[in-house]
N, C-alpha and C positions, 0 to 999 in steps of 0.2 A: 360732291364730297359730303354735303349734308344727310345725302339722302343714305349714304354707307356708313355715316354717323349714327343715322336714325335706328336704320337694320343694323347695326350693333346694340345698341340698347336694347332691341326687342328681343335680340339670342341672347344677352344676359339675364334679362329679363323672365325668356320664357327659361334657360339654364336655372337662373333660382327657383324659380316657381318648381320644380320639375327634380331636383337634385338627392328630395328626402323620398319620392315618391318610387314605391316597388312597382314595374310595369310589368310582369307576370302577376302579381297577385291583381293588379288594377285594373287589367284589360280583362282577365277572367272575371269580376267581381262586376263589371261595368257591360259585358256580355250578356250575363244571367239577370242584370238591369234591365235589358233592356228589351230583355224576353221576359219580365215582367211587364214592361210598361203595353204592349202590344197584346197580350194576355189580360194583362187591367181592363184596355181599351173596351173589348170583348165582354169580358166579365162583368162591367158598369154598366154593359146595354150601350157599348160606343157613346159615353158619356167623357167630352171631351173634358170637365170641370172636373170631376175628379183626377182623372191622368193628369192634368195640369198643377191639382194640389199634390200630387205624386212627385210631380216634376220642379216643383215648390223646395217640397221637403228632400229631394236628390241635390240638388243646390246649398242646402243648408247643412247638409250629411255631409258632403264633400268638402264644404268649407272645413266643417268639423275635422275629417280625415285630416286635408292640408295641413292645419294648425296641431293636430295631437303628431302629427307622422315629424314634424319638426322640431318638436319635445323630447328632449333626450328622456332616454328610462327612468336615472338616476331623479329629474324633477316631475316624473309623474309619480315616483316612489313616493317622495315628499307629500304629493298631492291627495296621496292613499286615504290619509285617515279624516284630513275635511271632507271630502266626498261622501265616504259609508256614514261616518256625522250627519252630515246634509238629507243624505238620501234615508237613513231611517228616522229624520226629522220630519220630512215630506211626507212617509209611511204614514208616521203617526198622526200629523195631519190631514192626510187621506180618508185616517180613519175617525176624523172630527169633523170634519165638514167636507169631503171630498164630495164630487159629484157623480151621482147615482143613473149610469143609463143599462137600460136592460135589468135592471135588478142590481147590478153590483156597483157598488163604490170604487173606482178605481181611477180616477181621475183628478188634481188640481184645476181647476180655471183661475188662470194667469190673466184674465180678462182679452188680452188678441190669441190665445192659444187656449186648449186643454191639454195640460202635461201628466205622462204618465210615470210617477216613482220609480215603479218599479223596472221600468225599463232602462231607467239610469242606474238601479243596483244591481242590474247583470253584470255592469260593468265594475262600478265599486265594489262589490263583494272579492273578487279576485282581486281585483285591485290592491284591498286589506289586506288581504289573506297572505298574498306575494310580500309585499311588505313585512307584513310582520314575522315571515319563516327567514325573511336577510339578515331579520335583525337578528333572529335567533341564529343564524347559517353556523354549522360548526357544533353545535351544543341544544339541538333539536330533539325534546323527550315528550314522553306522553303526555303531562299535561300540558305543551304546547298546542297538543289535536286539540286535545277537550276544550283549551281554550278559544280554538277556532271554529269549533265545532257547535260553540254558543254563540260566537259571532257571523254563524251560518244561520243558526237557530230562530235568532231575533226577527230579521228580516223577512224570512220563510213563512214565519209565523204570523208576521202584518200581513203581505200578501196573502194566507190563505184565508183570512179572514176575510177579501174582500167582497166578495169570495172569487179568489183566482189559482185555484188547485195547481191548473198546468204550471203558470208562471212559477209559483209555490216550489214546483217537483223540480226544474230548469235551475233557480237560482240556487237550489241544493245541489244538484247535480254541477255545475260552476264552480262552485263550494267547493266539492267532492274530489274537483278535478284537481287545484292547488294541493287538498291533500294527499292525493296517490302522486302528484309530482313532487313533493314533500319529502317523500318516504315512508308514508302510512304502509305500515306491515300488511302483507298477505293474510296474517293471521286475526289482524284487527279488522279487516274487511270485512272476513269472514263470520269473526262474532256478531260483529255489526248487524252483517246479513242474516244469522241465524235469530238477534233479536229482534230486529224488525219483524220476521215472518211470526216471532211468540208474540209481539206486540200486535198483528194484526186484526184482533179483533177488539181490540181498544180503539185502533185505527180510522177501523172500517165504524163505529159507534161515531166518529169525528166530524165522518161526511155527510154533505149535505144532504136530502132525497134524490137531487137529480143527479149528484155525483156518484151515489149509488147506484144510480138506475143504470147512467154509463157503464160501469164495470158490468155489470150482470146482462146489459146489451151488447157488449161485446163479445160477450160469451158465445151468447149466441141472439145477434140480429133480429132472428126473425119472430122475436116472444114478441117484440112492440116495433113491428117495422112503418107505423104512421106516427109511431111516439119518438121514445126515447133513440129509437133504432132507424129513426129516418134519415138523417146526415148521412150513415154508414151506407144505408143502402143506396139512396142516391149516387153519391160516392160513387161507390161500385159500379153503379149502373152505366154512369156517367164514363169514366174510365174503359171501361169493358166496350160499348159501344164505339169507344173510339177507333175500335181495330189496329192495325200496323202501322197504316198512313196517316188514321184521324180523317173528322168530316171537311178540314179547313176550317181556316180564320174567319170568325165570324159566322160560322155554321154548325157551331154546336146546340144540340135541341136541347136536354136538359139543363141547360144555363141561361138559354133566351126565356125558354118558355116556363121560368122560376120554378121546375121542380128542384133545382139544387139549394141550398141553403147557405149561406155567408159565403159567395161565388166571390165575392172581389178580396175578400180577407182570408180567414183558415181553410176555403176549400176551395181555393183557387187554382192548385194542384190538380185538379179534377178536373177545371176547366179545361185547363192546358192539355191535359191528357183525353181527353174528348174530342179536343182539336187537332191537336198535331200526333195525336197515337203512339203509337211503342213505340214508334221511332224518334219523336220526341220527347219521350218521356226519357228514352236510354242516351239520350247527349243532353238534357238537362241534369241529369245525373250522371254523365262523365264532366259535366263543368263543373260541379258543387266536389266530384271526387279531384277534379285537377286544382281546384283552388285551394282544398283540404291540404292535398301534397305540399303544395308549394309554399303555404303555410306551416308544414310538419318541419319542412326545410329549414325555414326562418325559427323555429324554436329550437331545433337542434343545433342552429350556430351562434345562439344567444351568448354574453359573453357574462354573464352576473346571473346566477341564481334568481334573484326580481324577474329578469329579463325573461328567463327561459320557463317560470312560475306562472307568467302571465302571458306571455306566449302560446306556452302549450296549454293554457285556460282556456282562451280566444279560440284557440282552433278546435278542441274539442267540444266547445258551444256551438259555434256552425256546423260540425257534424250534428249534433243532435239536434239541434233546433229544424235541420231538413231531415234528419231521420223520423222523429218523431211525426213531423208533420206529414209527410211521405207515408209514414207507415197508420198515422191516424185516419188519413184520406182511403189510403187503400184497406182498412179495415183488418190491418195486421197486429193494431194498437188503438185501445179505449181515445174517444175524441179527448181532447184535453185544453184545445181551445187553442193550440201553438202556431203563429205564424210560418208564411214559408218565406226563408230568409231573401232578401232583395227582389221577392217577389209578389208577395203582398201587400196591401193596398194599407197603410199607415207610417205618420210620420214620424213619428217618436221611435217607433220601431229601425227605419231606416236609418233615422240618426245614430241610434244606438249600436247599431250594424255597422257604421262606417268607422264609428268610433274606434271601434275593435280593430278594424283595418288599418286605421292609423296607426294604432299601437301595436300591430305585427310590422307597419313600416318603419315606426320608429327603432325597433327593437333592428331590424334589417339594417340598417342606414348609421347605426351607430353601435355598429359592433365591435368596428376597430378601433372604434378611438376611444375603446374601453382598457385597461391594463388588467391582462390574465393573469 
């Protein structure tokens, strides 16, 4: 009897653990894991110490997922405005004593960690921004954008300073998303769009040398293919050589033999596609498109305005964060420096990845016990 005692506790056990959790979005999200982790493996030169900080930081993410997927919406709404606080407090101490690797500031040392800010205001920026269009819900007018629109601005504007362009364009475009789910007019788009392209040569005056150089190698590659234009072509090379099948695991040439460049982080894409070929490349991108859906799902049965605001934020970041990446590897888009989601090699990154997952599960999981 004890022992059917015991195996009762464990099904309740594993029942709570398991109750807030979306297992279509989980098991997709946790696939594309783990065809990162396997791809890492590769990508580090079969450096099992990295995959293993990998495997670190998937434990801590997940923890994270559990704890925010069991957070109703309504008290992470709450939670909106300490967060963006927090997080452009961090910015701005980023930009006082932050630690400087490669050239850019982008980093806290937490003493056992380096934390990075801005990866926690992917998340709070939407965050705010959902929040504060609830409060307004019903009686939403222009200057409510403009006012979101500086609390897009702030943020944006530490990050590019650190200089982190890509992150910079990502945490706008997050922005961007709350407000076209908002109701930002067609027509305010559009102006928007026509003055950015008059402001572009203010713009383009903004960036850095190398961030210019990027644009104008994209253009066309082959003016500086040892310079500025070498990621791309590598890239390319790398990809291209892969053929339909790929060389196999662990037999990709320009990965081992270091012609590719940040192989375990931003162009690890390339790895992968060196390895396992079009045919891998076309079911890692039907997983990133099945997880999108099923995520598209869960915002459109949101039951609060907040809910369906941050929702539909969440899921249009992981489109773009594998588009961009996807399209910067394959040379369809200026490098920008964008990881590739649950597959790149960073922990702050993947934290902030699962986070999001959380909160399309929470949003899922407590829909009904919202009053419409």
């Amino acid at each position: 009897m004890a022992g059917f005692r015991n195996a009762d506790v464990v099904v309740r056990l594993w029942e709570v653990l398991v109750r807030r959790i979306d297992r279509p979005l989980f098991a997709i999200a946790m696939v594309i894991v783990g065809a990162g982790l396997v791809t890492l493996f590769s990508a580090a030169d079969q450096s099992a110490a990295r995959v293993t900080n990998q495997g670190v930081s998937l434990v801590v993410a997940l923890t994270a997922m559990w704890v925010i997927a069991n957070i109703p919406p309504q008290t992470l709404a709450r939670a909106a405005l300490p967060l963006y606080a927090a997080g452009v407090v961090m910015l701005v101490g980023v930009a006082l004593f932050g630690v400087v690797v490669n050239g850019s500031r982008r980093w806290l040392d937490l003493g056992l960690v380096r934390f990075q800010p801005s990866e926690l205001m992917k998340i709070a920026l939407p965050l705010m921004l959902a929040w504060y269009f609830q409060k307004r819900e019903g009686r939403i007018g222009w200057a409510d954008f403009v006012l979101a629109a500086v609390l897009i601005a702030v943020p944006a504007y530490l990050v590019k300073r650190q200089p982190d362009l890509g992150t910079s364009l990502l945490l706008s475009a997050s922005g961007f998303y709350v407000l076209f789910l908002a109701g930002l007019s067609w027509k305010l788009i559009v102006g928007l769009a026509a003055a950015g392209a008059a402001a572009g040569p203010f713009l383009w005056s903004q960036l850095h040398d190398y961030q210019r150089q990027r644009v104008l190698t994209f253009i066309d590659p082959s003016t500086d293919p040892l310079g500025a234009g070498y990621h791309t072509a590598q890239a390319s090379i790398a990809i291209g050589s892969g053929g339909v099948v790929g060389k196999g695991w662990l037999n990709g040439t320009q990965a081992h033999l270091d012609f590719l460049p940040e192989k375990h982080t931003d162009f690890i894409f390339a790895v992968f596609g060196e390895e396992f070929g079009l045919i891998g490349n076309v079911l890692l991108v039907v997983l990133y498109l099945a997880l999108i859906a099923r995520a598209m799902m869960i915002a459109s049965n949101a039951s609060t305005l907040f809910a369906r605001l941050i929702a539909g934020a969440v899921t249009l970041m992981l489109f773009t964060y594998a588009f961009v990446n996807m399209g910067m590897v394959s040379g369809i888009l200026p490098v920008v420096g964008v990881p590739l989601p649950f597959v790149s090699y960073g922990g702050t990154a993947m934290v902030s990845l699962f986070i999001g997952i959380g909160i399309l599960m929470s949003v899922q999981a407590h829909r009904k016990l919202v009053t419409t």
